[in-house]
N, C-alpha and C positions, 0 to 999 in steps of 0.2 A: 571711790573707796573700794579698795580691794574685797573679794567674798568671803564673806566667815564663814565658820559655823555657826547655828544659835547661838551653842556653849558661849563663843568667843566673844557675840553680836554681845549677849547679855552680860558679859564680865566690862567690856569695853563701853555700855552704856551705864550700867553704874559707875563706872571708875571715871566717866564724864559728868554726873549729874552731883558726885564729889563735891568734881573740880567750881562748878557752877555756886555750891556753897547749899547746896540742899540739907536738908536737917538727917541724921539717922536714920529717926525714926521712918522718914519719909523710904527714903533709900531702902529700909529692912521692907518695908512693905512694897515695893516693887519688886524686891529681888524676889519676896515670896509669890507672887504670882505669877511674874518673868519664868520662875522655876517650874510655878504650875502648866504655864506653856508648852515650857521644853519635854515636858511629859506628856502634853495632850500630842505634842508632833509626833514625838515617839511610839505612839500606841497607837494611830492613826497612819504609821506605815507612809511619811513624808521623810522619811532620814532626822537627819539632823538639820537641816536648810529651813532658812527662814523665806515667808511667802503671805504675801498681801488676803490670798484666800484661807490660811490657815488661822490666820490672826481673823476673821468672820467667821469661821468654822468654830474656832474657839467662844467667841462673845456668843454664837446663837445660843452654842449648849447650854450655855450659863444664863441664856432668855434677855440678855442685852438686847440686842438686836431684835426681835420679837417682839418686849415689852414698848408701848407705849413712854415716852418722856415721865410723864409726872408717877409712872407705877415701878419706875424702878427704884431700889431700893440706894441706899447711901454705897453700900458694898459693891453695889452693880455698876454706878455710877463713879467708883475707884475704880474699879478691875480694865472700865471702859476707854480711864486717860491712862492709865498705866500702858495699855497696849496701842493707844494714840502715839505715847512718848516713845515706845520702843519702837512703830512704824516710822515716826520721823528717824528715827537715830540711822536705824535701817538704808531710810533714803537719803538721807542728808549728810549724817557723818555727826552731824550735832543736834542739840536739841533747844529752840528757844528757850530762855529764861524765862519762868513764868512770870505772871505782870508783878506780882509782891515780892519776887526774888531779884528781878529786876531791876528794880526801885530801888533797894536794898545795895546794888552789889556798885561799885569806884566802877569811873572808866580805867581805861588802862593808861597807863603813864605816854604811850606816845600817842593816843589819842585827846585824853585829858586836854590839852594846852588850846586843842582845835576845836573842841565841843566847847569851854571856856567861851573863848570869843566869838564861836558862834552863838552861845544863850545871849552875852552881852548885847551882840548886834541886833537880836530878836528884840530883847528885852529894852534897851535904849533907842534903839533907833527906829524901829520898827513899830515899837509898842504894840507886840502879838501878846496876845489876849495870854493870859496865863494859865486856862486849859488847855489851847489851844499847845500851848508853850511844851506845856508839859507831856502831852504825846507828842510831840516830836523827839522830845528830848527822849524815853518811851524806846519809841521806833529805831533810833540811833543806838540806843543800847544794845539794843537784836543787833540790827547792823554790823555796828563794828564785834560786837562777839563772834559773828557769822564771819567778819571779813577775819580774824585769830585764828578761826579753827581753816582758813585756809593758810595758813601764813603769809597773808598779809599784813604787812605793820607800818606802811608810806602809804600817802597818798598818790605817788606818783606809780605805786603797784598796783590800785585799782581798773579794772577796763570793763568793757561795756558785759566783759561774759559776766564778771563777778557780777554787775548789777543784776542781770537778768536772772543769774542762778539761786539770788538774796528773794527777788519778786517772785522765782516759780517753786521756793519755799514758803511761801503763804498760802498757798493751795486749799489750806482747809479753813482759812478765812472767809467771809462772807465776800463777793464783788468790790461792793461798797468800801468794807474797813481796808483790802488790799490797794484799790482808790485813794484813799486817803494818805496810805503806806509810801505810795508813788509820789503823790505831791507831798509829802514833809521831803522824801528823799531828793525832790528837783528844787523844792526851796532848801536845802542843804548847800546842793552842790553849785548854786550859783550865787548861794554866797561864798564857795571855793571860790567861783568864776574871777565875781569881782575882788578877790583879794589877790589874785595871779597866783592861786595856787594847782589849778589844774587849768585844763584847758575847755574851750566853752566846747568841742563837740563833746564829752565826756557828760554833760547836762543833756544834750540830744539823744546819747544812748541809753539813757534814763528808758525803762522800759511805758508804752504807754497803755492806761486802761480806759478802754470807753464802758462808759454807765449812760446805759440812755434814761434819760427826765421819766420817762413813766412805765419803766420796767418794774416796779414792785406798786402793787397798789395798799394802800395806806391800811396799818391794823385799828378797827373798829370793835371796841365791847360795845355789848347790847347793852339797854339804858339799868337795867334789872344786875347786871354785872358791879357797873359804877355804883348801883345803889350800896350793893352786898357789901362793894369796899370799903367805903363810908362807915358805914354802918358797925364794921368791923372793926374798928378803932375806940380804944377804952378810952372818952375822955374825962375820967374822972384823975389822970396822970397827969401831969405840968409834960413830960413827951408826947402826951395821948390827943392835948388841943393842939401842939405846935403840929405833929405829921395831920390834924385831922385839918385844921387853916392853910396846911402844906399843898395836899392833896385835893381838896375844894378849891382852890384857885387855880388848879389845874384842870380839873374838869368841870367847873363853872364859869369860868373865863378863860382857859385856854394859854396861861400863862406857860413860856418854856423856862425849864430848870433854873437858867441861867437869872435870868430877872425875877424869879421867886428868889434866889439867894440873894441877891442887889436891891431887894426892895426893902426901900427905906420910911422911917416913920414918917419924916416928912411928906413922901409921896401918896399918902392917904386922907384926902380929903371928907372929912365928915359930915361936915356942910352940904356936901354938892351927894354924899354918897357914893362918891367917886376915886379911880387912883389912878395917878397921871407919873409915867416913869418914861424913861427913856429904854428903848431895847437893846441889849448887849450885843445880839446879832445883826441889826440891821442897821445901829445910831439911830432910829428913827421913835418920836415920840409917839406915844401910845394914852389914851385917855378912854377909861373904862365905866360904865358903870357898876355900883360894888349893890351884888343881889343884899337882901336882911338875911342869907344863910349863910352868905360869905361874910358881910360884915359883923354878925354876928360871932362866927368862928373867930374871926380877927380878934376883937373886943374882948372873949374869953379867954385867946391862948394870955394878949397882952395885959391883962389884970389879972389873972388867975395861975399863969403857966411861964410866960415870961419872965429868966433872971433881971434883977435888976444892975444894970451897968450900963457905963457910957455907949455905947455902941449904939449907934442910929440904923443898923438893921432890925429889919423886924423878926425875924428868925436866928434864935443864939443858940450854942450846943447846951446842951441840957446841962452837961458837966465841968465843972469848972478846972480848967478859965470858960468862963461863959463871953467868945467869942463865936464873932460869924462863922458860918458853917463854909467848908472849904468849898474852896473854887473847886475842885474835882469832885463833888458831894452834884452827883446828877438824882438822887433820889432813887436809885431802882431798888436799893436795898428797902427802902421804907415801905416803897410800893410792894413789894414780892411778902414781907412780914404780914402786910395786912391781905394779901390777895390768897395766899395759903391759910391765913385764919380765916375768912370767908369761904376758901374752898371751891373759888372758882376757877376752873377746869378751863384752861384754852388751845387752841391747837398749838403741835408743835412749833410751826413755821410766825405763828404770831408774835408781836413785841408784845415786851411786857414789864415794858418800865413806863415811866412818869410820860415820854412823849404818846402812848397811846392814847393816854385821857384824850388832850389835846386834838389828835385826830379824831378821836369818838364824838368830839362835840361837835367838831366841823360835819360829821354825818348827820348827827340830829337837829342842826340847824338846817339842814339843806332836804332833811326830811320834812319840816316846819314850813319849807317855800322857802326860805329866806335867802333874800337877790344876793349873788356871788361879790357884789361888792361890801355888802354889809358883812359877811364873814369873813375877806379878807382885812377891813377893817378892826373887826374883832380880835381876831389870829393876828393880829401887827403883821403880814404880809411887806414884802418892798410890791410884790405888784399883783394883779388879779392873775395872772396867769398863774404865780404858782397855787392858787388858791382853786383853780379851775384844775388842778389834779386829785384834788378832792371829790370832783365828781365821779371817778371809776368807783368811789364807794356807796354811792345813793342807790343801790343794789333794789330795791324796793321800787324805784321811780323807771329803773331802765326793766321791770320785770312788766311795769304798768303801760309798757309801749310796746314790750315782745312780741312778735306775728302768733298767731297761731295758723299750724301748719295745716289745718281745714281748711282756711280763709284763703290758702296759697293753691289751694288743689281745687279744682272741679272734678267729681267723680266721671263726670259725663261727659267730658272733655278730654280725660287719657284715653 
């Protein structure tokens, strides 16, 4: 991309964020701070040129950069993607579609026909999960938008640089989500393969990312945390039992998102005190005991909070149609509602949706003693090994075996 000036940088990034089908409103309020910009470079004796340091120069004044995550304000946290969007634009020439814009927006007509039958072959033949389904499909939106703004419009225009130039535009993705970006994109292209639409080394150029297995160690709330959230939940609402039997089966049993939305009436045995399902992620059966806090939540969302209607799931939208809650419904919204009504405070770098529980319990089990196969059991695990990465967090156990650096020295002996 040729060098602008700001001026130009900022006329040509609105006049793309247009095209992408952004609202007005949105648009006026970037131009108005875009413009604030261009005046802070101005006064600040950098020309008119735009610069990676000037765009941090700018966010510190404003205490962006400075403030802490949770103490910035709603305005700080605009001013912050606004100069995100216009760095990308900067470097890229384009700007991803954000995820509900995205959603939102037709493929284009000569991609259309090829994304078609590729969901079909997902969807029929494959039988890919329909989360799963749906960030690919997602990821492919960026994709081929990014392959337009180079004029690209064939598949047989694609080459291994396009790929790489698509992957080192994710840059400010987490490892992990750029990871996953990679593999929807190699299982894309080799369903090109097999249909003879391109050719199989064009799958090899796929660019590749290694994650190693225990490079992030797992986020843990303290037990005092779990409680507050709990706790924080109105159940005197027909919503207030459904997220409070939500959220308790996540941090009392360790349930993941996906088999809390799939868990059916059926699967709750009263009798035994028990619930027996099958898991989404791994096909593998699971048979739990059901604590009297969990079963009890249970019991009040379904007599008390529960619409009545055919559906054999145990969790229905509050509002009608009182169907199942969507297969993309991973719960962080629920969890973040009631985490900010308690008011607890967690580092930046921590998660902070529904899979934390989860983790958090697998800490307090292993804080408890309890043998690494009983908690992969618990966690529906495929095998102990992954359950055995859980150990970088028993933080408490490895401090209980630390050296002390007396014990390492003789004074009389240096």
């Amino acid at each position: 991309m040729k060098k602008l000036t700001l001026n130009d940088l900022v006329a040509d990034a609105l006049t793309h964020l247009k095209e992408l089908g952004y609202t007005e409103g949105t648009v006026t309020h970037y131009k108005g701070w875009w413009n604030g910009f261009i005046r802070f470079v101005a006064e600040h004796g950098n020309g008119n040129a735009f610069s990676t340091e000037m765009v941090e120069r700018f966010l510190e004044q404003r205490g962006v950069s400075t403030q802490e995550e949770h103490r910035l304000t709603s305005h700080q946290r605009h001013i912050r993607l606004a100069m995100r969007v216009l760095q990308e634009f900067a470097l890229h020439g384009c700007v991803n579609r954000r995820r509900h814009v995205a959603a939102l927006t037709p493929f284009a007509d000569h991609w259309k026909g090829i994304m078609d039958d590729y969901v079909k072959a997902c969807t029929e033949g494959r039988r890919t999960p329909l989360r799963c389904l749906h960030h690919r499909v997602l990821m492919l939106r960026h994709f081929f938008h990014f392959l337009d703004t180079r004029g690209v419009r064939e598949l047989d225009q694609i080459d291994g640089e396009s790929l790489a130039a698509f992957i080192a535009k994710q840059t400010h993705l987490r490892p992990r989500t750029v990871s996953s970006h990679v593999s929807h994109l190699r299982s894309f292209f080799r369903h090109l393969c097999m249909k003879g639409l391109v050719a199989a080394s064009l799958v090899d150029e796929v660019p590749k990312i290694r994650i190693y297995r225990d490079n992030r160690i797992p986020t843990v709330w303290s037990s005092q945390d779990v409680k507050s959230l709990l706790a924080a939940v109105d159940r005197s609402s027909a919503v207030g039992k459904r997220d409070y039997a939500i959220l308790i089966l996540a941090a009392k049993l360790g349930l993941r998102a996906g088999d809390i939305r799939s868990l059916q009436l059926d699967q709750l045995n009263w009798d035994r005190s028990s619930l027996h399902l099958t898991q989404q992620k791994t096909g593998f059966a699971l048979d739990l005991p059901m604590p009297p806090e969990v079963g009890e939540a249970l019991i009040d969302y379904l007599r008390h909070g529960r619409p009545n209607a055919e559906y054999r799931e145990v969790f229905l939208r509050e509002h009608a149609p009182h169907q199942p809650l969507s297969d993309r419904n991973a719960f962080y919204e629920t969890v973040t509602k009631y985490r900010r009504r308690a008011g607890i405070k967690l580092p930046r770098e921590s998660r902070k949706g529904l899979h934390a529980l989860r983790h958090s319990l697998a800490s307090r089990m292993l804080e408890a003693k309890v043998p690494i196969d009983t908690i992969a059991g618990t966690l529906g695990h495929a095998s102990p090994d992954t359950t055995r990465s859980y150990l970088r967090i028993d933080i408490e156990s490895l401090r209980s075996v630390a050296i002390d650096p007396t014990e390492v020295y003789d004074d009389d002996a240096i």
